[in-house]
N, C-alpha and C positions, 0 to 999 in steps of 0.2 A: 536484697539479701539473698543469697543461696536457697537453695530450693532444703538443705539439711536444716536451715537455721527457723524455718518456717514453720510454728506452731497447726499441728494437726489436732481437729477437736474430732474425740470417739476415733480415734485410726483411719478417719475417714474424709473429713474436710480440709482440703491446706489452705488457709489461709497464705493469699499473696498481698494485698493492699487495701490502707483500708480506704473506704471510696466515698464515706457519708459517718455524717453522725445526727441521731436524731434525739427526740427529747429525754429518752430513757436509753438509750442505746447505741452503740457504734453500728455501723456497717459497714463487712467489709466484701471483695473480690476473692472467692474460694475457688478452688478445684474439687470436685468431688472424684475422690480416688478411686473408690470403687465403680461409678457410671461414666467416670472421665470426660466431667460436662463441667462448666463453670455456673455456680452457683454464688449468691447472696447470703451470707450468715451475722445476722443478726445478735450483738452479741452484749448480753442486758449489763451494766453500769455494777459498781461491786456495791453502790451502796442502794443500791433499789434490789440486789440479789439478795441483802440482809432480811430482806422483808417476807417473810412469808407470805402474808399476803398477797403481796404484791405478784409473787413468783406463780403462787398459783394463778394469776390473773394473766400470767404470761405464759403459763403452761393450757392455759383455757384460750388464749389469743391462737396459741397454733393450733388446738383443735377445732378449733370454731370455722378457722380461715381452711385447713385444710381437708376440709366438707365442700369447701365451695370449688368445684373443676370446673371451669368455663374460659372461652377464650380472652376473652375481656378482665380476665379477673387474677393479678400475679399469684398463680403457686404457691403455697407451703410444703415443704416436701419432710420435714423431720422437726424434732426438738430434742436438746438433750440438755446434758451439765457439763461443764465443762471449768474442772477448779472449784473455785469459790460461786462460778458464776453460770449462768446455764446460754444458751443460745436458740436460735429455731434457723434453718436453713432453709430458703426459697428462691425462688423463680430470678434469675439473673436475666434481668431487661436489657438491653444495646439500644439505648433511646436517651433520651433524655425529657423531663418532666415541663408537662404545659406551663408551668411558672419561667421555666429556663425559654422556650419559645417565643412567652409574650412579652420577655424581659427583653430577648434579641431580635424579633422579627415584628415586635408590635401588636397589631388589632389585625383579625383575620377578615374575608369575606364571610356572610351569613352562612353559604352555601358550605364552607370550611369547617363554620363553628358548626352547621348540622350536622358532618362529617363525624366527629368527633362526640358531639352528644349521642346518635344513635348505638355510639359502639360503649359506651357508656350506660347508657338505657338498658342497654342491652345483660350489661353486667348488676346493674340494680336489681333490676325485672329478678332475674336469675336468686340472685343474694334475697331478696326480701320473698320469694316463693321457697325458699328456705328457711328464712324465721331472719334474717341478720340484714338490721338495719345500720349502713354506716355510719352516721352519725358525722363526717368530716369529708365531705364531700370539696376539696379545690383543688385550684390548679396543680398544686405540688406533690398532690395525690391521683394525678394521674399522668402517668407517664407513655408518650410515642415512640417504639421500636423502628429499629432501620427499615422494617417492611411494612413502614405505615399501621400497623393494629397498634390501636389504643388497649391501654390496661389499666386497671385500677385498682391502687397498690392500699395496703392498710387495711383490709376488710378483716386479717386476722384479729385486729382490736376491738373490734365490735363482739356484741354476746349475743348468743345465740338465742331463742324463744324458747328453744325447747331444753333447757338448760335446768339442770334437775337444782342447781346451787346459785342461783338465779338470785335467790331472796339474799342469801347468807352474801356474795358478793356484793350486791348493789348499795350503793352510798350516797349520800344528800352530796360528798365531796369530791366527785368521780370528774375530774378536765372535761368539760363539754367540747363543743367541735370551735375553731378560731369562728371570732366572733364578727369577721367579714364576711362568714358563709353559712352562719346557721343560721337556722328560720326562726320565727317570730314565735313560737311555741316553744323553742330551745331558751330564746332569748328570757323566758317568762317563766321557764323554770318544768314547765309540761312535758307528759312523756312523750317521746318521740313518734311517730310511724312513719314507714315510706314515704310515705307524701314528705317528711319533713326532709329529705334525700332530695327528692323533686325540687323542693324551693332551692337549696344549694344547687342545685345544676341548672337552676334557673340563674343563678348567681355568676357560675363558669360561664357560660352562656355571653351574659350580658357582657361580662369584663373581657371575652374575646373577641366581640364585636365592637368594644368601644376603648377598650386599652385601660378602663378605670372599672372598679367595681361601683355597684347602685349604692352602695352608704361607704363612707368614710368619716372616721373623726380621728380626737388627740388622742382616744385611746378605748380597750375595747368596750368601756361600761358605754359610753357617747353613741358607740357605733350598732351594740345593742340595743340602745333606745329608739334609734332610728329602724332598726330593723322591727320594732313593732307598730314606732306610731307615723312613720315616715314613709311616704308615697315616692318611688324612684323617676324619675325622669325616662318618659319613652324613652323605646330606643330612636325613634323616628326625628326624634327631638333632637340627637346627637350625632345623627347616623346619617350622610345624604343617601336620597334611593333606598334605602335600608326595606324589604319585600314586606308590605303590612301582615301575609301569612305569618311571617317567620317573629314579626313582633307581638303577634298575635300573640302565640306560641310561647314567647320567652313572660311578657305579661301576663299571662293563666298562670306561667309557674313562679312567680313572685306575687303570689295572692295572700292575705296575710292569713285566711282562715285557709287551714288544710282541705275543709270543704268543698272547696273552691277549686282547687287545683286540679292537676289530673290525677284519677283515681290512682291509677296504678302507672307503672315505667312500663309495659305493656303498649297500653293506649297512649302514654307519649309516644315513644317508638314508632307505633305505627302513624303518628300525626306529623312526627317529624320525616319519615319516608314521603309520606303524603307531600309534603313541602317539596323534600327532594324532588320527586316525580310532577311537579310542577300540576299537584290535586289541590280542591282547593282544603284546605284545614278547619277541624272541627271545632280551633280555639276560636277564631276569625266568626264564627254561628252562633256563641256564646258570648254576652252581657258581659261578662267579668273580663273575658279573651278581647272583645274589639274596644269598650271601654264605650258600653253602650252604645256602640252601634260608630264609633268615631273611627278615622280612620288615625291612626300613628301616623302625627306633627301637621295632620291638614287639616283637623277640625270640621272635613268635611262627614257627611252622613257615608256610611260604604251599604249597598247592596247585598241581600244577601246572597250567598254562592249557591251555585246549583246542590241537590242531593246533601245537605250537611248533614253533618256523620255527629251525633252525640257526643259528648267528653265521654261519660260510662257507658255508652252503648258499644255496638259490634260494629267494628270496622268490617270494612268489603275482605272477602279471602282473597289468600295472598298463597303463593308457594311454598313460602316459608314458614313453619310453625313458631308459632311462640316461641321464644327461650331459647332459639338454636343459634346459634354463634352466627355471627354476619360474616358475609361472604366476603374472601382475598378482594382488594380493590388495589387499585396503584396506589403508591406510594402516594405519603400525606405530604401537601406542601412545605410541612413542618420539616427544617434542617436537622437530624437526628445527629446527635454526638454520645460518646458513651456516657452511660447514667447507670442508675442502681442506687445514687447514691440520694441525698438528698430525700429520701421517703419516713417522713418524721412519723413516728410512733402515735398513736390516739387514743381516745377510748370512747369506745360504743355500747351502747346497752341494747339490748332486746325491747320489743314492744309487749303489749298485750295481743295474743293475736286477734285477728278482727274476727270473728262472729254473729250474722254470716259478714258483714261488712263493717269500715270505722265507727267507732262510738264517738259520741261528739265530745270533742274536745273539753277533757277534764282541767283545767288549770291551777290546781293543788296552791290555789294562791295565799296559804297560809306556809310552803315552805318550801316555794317559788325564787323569794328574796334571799330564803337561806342558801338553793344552791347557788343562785347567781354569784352572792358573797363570795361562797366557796369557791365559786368557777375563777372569777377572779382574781382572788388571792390564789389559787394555786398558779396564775399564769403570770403574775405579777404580788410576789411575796415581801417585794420592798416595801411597801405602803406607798404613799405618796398620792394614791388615786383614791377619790371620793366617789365612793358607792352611791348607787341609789334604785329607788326602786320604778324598775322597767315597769311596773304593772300599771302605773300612773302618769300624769302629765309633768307633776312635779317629786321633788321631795317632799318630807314630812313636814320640814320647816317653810315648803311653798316656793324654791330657788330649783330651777333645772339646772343642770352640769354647765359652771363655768359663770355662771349666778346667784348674785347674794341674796337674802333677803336683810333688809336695815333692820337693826334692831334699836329700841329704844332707849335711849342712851339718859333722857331728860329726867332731873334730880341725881343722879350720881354722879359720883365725885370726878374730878377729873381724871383721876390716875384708872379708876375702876370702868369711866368711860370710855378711854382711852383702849385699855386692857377686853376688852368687849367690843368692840369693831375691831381690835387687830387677829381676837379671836375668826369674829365672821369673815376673813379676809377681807378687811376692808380698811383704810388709812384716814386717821383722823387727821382733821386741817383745823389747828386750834386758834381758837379768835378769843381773847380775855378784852371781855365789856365790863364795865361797874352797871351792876343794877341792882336798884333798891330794892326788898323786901327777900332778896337770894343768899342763901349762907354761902357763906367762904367758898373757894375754889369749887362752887357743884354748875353742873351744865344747865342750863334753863333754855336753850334753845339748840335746833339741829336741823340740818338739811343736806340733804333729802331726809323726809319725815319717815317714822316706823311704817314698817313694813313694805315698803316700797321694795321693789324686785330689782338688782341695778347686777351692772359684769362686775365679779369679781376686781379686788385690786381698785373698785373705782374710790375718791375720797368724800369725806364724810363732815362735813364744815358744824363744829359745834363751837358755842360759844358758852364761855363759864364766868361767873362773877371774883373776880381775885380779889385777894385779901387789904383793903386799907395799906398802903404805904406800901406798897407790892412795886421792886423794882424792875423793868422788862429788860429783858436781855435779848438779841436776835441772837435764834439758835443758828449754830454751825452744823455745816454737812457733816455726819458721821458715820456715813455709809463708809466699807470700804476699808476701815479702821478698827485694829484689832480691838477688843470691850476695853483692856486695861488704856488703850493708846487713846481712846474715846473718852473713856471716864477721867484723862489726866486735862484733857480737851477743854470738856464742860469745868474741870476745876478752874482752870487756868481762865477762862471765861467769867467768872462767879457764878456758877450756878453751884445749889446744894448738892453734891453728892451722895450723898446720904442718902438721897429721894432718886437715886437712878436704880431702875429694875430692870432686871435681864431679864427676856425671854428668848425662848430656846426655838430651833424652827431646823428639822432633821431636813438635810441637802447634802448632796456629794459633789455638787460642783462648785462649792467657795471651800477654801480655807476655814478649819476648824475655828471657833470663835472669832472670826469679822464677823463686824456687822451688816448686815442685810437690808435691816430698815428701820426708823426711826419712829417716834413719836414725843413729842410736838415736830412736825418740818423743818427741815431747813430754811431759812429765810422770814422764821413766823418769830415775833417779838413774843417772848415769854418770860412770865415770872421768873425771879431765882430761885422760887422755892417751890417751884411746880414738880412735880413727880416725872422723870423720865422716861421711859420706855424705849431700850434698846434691844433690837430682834437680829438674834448672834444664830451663825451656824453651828450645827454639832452633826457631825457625820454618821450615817446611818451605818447598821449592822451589817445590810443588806444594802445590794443596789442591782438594780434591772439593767441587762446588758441592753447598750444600746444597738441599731442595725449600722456599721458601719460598709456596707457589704458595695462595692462599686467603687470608691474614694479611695483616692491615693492615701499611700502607706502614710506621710506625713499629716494630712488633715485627720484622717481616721486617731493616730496616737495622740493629735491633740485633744481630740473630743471624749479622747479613752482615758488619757491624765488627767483632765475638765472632771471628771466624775472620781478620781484617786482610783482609777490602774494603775497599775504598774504593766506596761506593756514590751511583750516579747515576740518581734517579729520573726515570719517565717516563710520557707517561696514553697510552692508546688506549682508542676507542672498542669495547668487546669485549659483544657477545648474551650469553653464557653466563656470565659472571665480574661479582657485584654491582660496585657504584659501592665506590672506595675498599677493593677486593680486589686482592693482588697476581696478577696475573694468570702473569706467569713471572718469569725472570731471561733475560740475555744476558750472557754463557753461559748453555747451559741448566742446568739441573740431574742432576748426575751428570757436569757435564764438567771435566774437571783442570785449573785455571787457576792461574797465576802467582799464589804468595802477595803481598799488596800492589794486585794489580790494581783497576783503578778498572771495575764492572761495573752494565749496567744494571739497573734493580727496575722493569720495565714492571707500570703500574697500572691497571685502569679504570675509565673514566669510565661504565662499566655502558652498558645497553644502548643502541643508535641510538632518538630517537625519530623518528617519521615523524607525516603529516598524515595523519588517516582521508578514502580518497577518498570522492564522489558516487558511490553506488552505484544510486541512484532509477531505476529502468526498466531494470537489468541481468538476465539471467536468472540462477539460481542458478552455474549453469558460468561464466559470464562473471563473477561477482563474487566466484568463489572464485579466477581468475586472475591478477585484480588484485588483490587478495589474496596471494596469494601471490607475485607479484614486491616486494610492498613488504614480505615477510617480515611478514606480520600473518596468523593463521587465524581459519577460517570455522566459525561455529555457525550453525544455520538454527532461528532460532523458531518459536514457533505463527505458523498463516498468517492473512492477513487475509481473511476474507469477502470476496466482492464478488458481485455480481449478474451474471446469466447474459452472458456475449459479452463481459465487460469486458475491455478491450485491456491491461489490468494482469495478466492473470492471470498465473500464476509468473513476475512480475517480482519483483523487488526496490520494494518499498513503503515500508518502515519498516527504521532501522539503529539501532544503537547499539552505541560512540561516534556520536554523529551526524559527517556530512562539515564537515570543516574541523576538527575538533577534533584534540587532539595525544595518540597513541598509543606505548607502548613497544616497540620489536619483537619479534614472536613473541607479541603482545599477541590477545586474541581480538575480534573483530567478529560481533556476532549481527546476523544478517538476518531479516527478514519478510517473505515471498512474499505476493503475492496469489495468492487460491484460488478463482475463478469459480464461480458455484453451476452444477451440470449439468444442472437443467431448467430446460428455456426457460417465458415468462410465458403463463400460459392467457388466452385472446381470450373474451371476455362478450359474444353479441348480442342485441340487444334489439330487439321486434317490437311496431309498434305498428297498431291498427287505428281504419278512419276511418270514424264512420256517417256515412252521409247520409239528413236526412229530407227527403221531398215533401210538397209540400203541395197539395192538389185542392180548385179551388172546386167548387162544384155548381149551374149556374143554377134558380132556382125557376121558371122560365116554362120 
């Protein structure tokens, strides 16, 4: 659109595109009018703007974040309102975020992923000697610029310590951080400290060296429980060669007690240097760090290092003082494409601050369960996910996630037996025996016996005494079949219908009222006057976007109609997502939408391409600038000779693509310098000599 038609917020921001959307928020690509720099404006959702509350929690967001000035740490530069809705304006990155890297380039070297954490540590160290714990420390929350600095984006969501409104904000119901990267004190419901920032970045860590994170499951309560009672797999285990310092390192910071860990981002930092600089590491001298003395994936005993430097003690001095921004280094291996976008919204709370140092680990395990709950359902508002509580090995009824406990089924009736494993998810397999001294249709035997622990879904073989003169019928399949097409089924069959009961079971991927599953089975001889049990779908309120994000347009809609979208596809130009990739959804993914809803399947049309410029007479630094505004990089080839004084010399000579030709972005451009020779041309003189002869008469007289 026109530069007139472009919405200016306060006279001052023009919004040109928008570039991200995150949980609460759009993001788009501004200009700032008045400093005439491109800026990020953040700009809050109209139904989260209704909220008061909420608004002051975003008006505290940008003050919080924009107390923090450090290199490492994206900017906040303003906040305002704008309409109905209000906005905050920040730091415009030209990077792209460590989730987009490790989606495209993989698993890094250790030495890379050091790289990266130190600049990170660095921006922790900084934020928590301020009061402001993140709280949501991952990949997608940290984003790499064209000149390789690491930054880390979202600290405005977190809350400050010294927060005078501190109490009046905080809630049992408050988004904790995703439950791939928060620590085991997050998972359990306790209040935060630094340290619990460390274990997340112990987390980045691990899943850049190895391409997967340390837990995964079906979904986040699973992955929470792992994160408290689950031990990760070295890295050395996954990794070949992987340096036992640097697993050291990443193992100290996945410790479950914060105790444990490294006190402070400080003393990581400097242990992570240590590594760097090829010192030996003070995790590697500590129990917790080597894993008793083991070496990561040899089992063998390791030695201890010369001089070990304590976790809390003083590292050796260094030039550098604490807290001071890390020094320019080359550019990161990491392929940088534009970004800005993609920095999903969070929320952080403040700690208690330590005095003089942590208190130990409070676990408030009477309303622990509750936020977890809360945590959950605010990330997954469909239902459908079975809570439970992290603080223990089991549920209350004694079944982990994905685990029944049997319940006992013997002396009731068949229909009420029935009705009570289909409850416990579990499928009865009915077997009608005559036995003497058993009333009419009740259960008198069952296997697997109560309380047996079994998976979910598995069946449950009960046998009940039927009634004298009781005629058997084999039941037919009824999956599949609408209830009314089912119950004409069983008529036409002779069973009683009368005795068929619906039960209801909320799903968005069948068809409203098919059936789903039966009870008595297909294939089992049963009474005709046995009581039915048919488990029919009914579609939910609510359904949980799924990720289709990578898959072609076509499988993505089927999986998006499978749950009752209605889907409306869309192309954008996108750097990092091939041609004819689903690049996201609107809604995002993971957000609770109206079942039925009509929702975007944004596609791309893959990368921008652009025109390779005339680079002919540029010096190296000038052709890597133009270069790099068109988002194209620079390889410098062999140079081209040239003879002594030539006015080419470290010009740009020779390119390829040549100028005018059509490149992809992020495409590479090699150049060829001219190289002057250094000695000047040696001068040849030549000396010539001229006889002269005389000639003498002689008179004879």
């Amino acid at each position: 659109m026109s530069s007139t038609q472009r919405p200016v917020l306060n006279d001052r921001y023009e919004l040109e595109q928008r570039i991200g959307r995150g949980g609460m928020a759009d993001v788009f690509l501004a200009r700032d009018l008045l400093l005439d720099r491109p800026v990020a404006i953040k700009v809050l959702f109209p139904e989260f703007a209704a909220d008061p509350s909420f608004v002051e929690r975003f008006r505290r967001e940008a003050q919080s974040a924009a107390n923090l000035n450090h290199p490492n740490i994206v900017g906040v530069y303003d906040w305002g309102r704008y309409g109905s809705t209000y906005f905050i304006a920040m730091e415009f990155i030209a990077g792209r975020t460590l989730a987009e890297v490790l989606r495209s380039n993989g698993p890094v070297t250790p030495q890379q992923a050091t790289d990266v954490a130190i600049e990170v540590a660095s921006a922790l160290a900084f934020a928590h000697r301020n009061g402001v714990v993140h709280r949501d420390i991952k990949p997608a929350n940290i984003l790499v610029g064209h000149d390789g600095r690491v930054k880390v984006a979202d600290f405005g969501i977190a809350r400050a310590l010294n927060s005078s409104a501190e109490q009046d904000l905080t809630q049992a119901g408050s988004v904790m951080g995703t439950a791939t990267y928060f620590s085991p004190e997050q998972a359990q419901g306790a209040q935060p400290d630094p340290r619990s920032d460390l274990y997340s970045l112990g987390i980045v860590m691990y899943e850049l060296t190895t391409g997967r994170p340390p837990f995964t499951g079906e979904n986040p309560v699973a992955i929470a429980y792992k994160q408290v009672h689950s031990e990760p797999p070295r890295l050395g285990e996954l990794v070949p060669n992987v340096p036992e310092d640097f697993d050291a390192i990443v193992h100290t910071l996945l410790l479950k007690s914060p105790d444990d860990r490294y006190p402070t981002a400080d003393v990581l930092r400097e242990d992570l240097r240590r590594f760097k600089d090829g010192q030996p590491v003070a995790a590697l001298n500590s129990p917790a760090g080597n894993g008793n003395g083991a070496t990561a994936g040899s089992g063998q005993a390791t030695a201890p290092a010369p001089n070990p430097v304590a976790l809390g003690g003083a590292a050796a001095p260094r030039s550098m003082p604490a807290g001071a921004p890390e020094p320019r280094r080359a550019p990161s291996p990491f392929q940088p494409i534009p970004a800005g976008a993609n920095m999903p919204p969070t929320v952080a709370q403040g700690y208690a601050p330590p005095q003089p140092g942590y208190p130990p680990q409070q676990q408030r395990r009477t309303g622990g369960v509750i936020i977890v709950a809360l945590f959950i359902l605010a990330l997954f508002a469909a239902g459908g996910v079975v809570l439970f509580n992290v603080l223990s090995n089991r549920e209350p009824g004694g079944a982990a996630v994905g685990e029944a406990q049997v319940p006992e089924v013997r002396g009731l009736t068949l229909a009420d037996a029935q009705k009570k494993l289909l409850d416990a998810n579990l499928i009865p397999d009915v077997r009608a025996v005559e036995k003497e001294g058993v009333a009419d249709d009740v259960v008198y035997e069952q296997d697997p016996t109560p309380d047996q622990v079994v998976d979910e879904g598995s069946k449950v073989t009960i046998t009940y005494n039927p009634a004298p003169g009781t005629t058997l019928i084999e039941m037919p399949d009824l999956t599949n079949l609408t209830y009314d097409d089912a119950v004409a089924l069983l008529d036409k069959k002779g069973f009683d219908i009368g005795k068929v009961r619906a039960q209801r079971k909320e799903t968005a991927a069948v068809p409203e009222n098919t059936v789903m599953d039966q009870a008595p089975l297909k294939g089992q001889q049963v009474p005709n006057n046995s009581e039915i049990i048919l488990v029919t779908a009914t579609h939910p309120s609510k359904v949980v976007m799924p990720n289709v994000s990578g898959q072609d347009p076509a499988t993505a809609t089927r999986a998006l109609e499978a749950l009752g979208f209605k889907v409306n596809q869309l192309t954008e130009q996108n750097d990092s997502v091939p041609a004819n990739r689903v690049v996201r959804t609107e809604p995002l993914a993971g957000s609770s939408v109206n079942y039925g809803t009509t929702i975007a399947l944004v596609v791309s049309t893959g990368p921008l391409s652009v025109t390779v410029p005339n680079l002919n007479g540029m010096t190296e630094n000038e052709a890597r600038q133009v270069l790099q505004d068109l988002n194209l990089k620079t390889k410098v080839g062999d140079s081209v000779p040239l003879p002594y004084g030539n006015a080419q010399d470290d010009k740009v000579m020779l390119q390829s693509p040549v100028a005018g030709s059509s490149a992809l972005a992020g495409a590479t451009i090699t150049i060829r310098l001219g190289l002057a020779s250094t000695t000047p041309p040696t001068t040849t003189s030549t000396s010539t000599t001229t006889t002269t002869t005389t000639t003498t008469t002689v008179d004879p007289n």
